[in-house]
C-alpha positions, 0 to 999 in steps of 0.5 A: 213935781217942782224943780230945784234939781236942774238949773238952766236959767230960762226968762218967761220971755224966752219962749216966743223968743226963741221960736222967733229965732228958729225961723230967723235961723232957717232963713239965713242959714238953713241952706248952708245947714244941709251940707256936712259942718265944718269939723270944729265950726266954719272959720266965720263962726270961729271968729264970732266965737273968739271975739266973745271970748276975748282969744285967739280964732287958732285956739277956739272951735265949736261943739255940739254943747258943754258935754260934747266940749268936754269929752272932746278936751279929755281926748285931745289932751290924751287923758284916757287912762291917765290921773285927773284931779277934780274938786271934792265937789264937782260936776258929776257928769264929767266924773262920769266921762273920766271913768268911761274913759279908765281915768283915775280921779283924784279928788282935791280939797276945796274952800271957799275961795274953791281948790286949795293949792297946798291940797293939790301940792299934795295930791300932786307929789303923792300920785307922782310918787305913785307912778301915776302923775296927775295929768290934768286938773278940773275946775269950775273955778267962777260960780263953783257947782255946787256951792257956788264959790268963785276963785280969786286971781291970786288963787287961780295964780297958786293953782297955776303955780301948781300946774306948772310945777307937776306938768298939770293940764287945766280944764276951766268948766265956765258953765256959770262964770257968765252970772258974774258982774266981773268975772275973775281972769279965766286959766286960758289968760293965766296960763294959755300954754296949759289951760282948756275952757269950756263954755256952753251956750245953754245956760247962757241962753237956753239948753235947746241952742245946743251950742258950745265953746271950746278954747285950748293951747294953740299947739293941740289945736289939731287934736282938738278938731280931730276930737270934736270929729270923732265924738260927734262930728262937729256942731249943728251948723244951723244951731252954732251960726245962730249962737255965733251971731248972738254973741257978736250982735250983743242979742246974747250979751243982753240976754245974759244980763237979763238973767243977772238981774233975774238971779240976783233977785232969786237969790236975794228971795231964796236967803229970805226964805231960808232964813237961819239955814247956812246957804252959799251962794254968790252974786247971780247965783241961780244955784245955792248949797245948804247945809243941813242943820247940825241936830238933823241926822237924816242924809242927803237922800233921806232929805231928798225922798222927803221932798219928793213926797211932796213934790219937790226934787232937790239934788244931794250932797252925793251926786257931787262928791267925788271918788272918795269923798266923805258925803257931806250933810248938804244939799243943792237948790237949783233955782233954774228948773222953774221958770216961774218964781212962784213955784220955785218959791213954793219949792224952796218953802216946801224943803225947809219945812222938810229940814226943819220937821226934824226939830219939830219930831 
């Protein structure tokens, strides 16, 4: 099976790599690892951690990876049971975690500059009006998944005008703002006082790394050392020292540009071969959204059990419509999932003679 499903950017030189820097791992941190980590990360590593991040060692802490960050942030910010606004389009697996949880989730219209402020205004004023005030706000506001959008400063501002009017949390989603040359101000500069963010080194360098980043306001820096302790108790610290140190040696920032260059040349590929289809997806994207021509009235699954009978998993509108959301005639492409080119392009050809058998029937 070829796969356009999931998409951690993984370099063909990577392999030896990263076996290269196990064994670098286990001679310089393999003994400290034995003992019980630091809940949140040592103070070493937070340090490393912020100065990648450009903040402040009080507000940063480690964890084990995106998801383990995530579920962290909804418990010290005290979520559970409370209204969470998400994008109409969003990051299924954190809706997921929100209704575990017994969160009502809200969804909120987007473009293609992501959440509409006035959209959130009304969300905001409505759910007030109920009883159920919208506590918190998720966004994936730089390389938007799954249509990879990126949100403009003066759009970031509307949205924290917003936040501040209705009381609102913020959790940023950074899992693709790396991939941009110059990445938009982050809602931890905007708006420190309201914002979470949460990065994971496993796209950044590879899932096995299992390291991840979480900032918030310096006053809930308690909570969330408690809530790391409590979903997992804290990070590896063999796995976060080497992260850590790739971050401040510039090893991870080179990678990081390796990987930019890489998905610029994929996406400038991908647009060639699905040429006269209505693909989004900007700069270093290693992801993009098709839409589904107008005359095909086959759903996102009928497209994606198509594919499958030729060997190729693609990823349906569906799976990233939120709570609802009327399901749109649109598919994600991920262009992560081989690390090869050549069987991602034959991926990508093999779904747009699917798409375009419709025309042909």
């Amino acid at each position: 099976m070829i796969n356009l499903q999931s998409n951690y950017p993984v370099l063909p030189e990577q392999d030896a790599e990263w076996k290269r820097l196990l064994h670098e791992a286990v001679d310089l941190y393999g003994a400290e690892s034995v003992r019980l980590p630091a809940f949140g990360g040592g103070e070493r590593n937070r340090e490393l951690a912020a100065a990648w991040l450009g903040v402040t060692a009080e507000r940063t802490f480690l964890a084990e990876a995106g998801h383990h960050a995530l579920l962290a942030t909804v418990m010290a910010a005290g979520l559970a049971g409370k209204t969470v606004a998400v994008e109409a389009l969003t990051y299924p697996w954190f809706v997921r975690q929100l209704q575990v949880l017994g969160c009502k989730v809200v969804p909120v219209a987007i473009d293609a500059d992501c959440l509409l402020p006035d959209a959130l205004r009304d969300a905001c004023a409505r759910e007030q009006a109920a009883g159920t005030p919208v506590a918190a706000v998720y966004t994936m506001p730089s390389l938007h998944n799954p249509t990879g959008a990126v949100a403009s400063v003066a759009r970031r501002r509307e949205v924290v005008a917003v936040a501040r009017q209705f009381g609102c949390l913020l959790i940023e989603d950074g899992a693709y703002g790396f991939l941009l040359d110059g990445e938009p101000a982050r809602y931890t500069e905007l708006a420190p006082e309201l914002a979470f963010y949460v990065e994971s080194l496993s796209k950044r360098y590879a899932p096995g790394l299992r390291t991840a980043f979480l900032v918030g306001p310096a006053e809930m820096k308690d909570d969330m050392a408690l809530a790391l302790r409590l979903v997992a108790s804290g990070s590896s610290t063999l796995l976060a020292s080497l992260g850590c140190a790739m971050a401040a040696d510039g090893r991870l920032a080179a990678t990081i540009a390796a990987k930019r260059v890489e998905g610029a040349k994929r996406l400038a590929l991908t647009r060639e071969l699905l040429s006269g289809f209505d693909v989004m997806g900007e700069g270093n994207s290693w992801h993009v959204w098709v839409s589904l021509p107008a005359g095909d009235l086959r759903t996102d699954a009928e497209i994606e059990a198509a594919c499958e009978v030729r060997r190729v998993g693609v990823t349906g509108a569906r799976w990233f419509t939120a709570p609802g959301v009327e399901v749109a005639r649109a598919v994600r492409l991920g262009l992560g999932g081989e690390t090869e080119w050549d069987r991602c392009a034959e991926g990508l050809r093999v779904f747009a003679e699917v798409v375009r058998s419709a025309g042909a029937a």
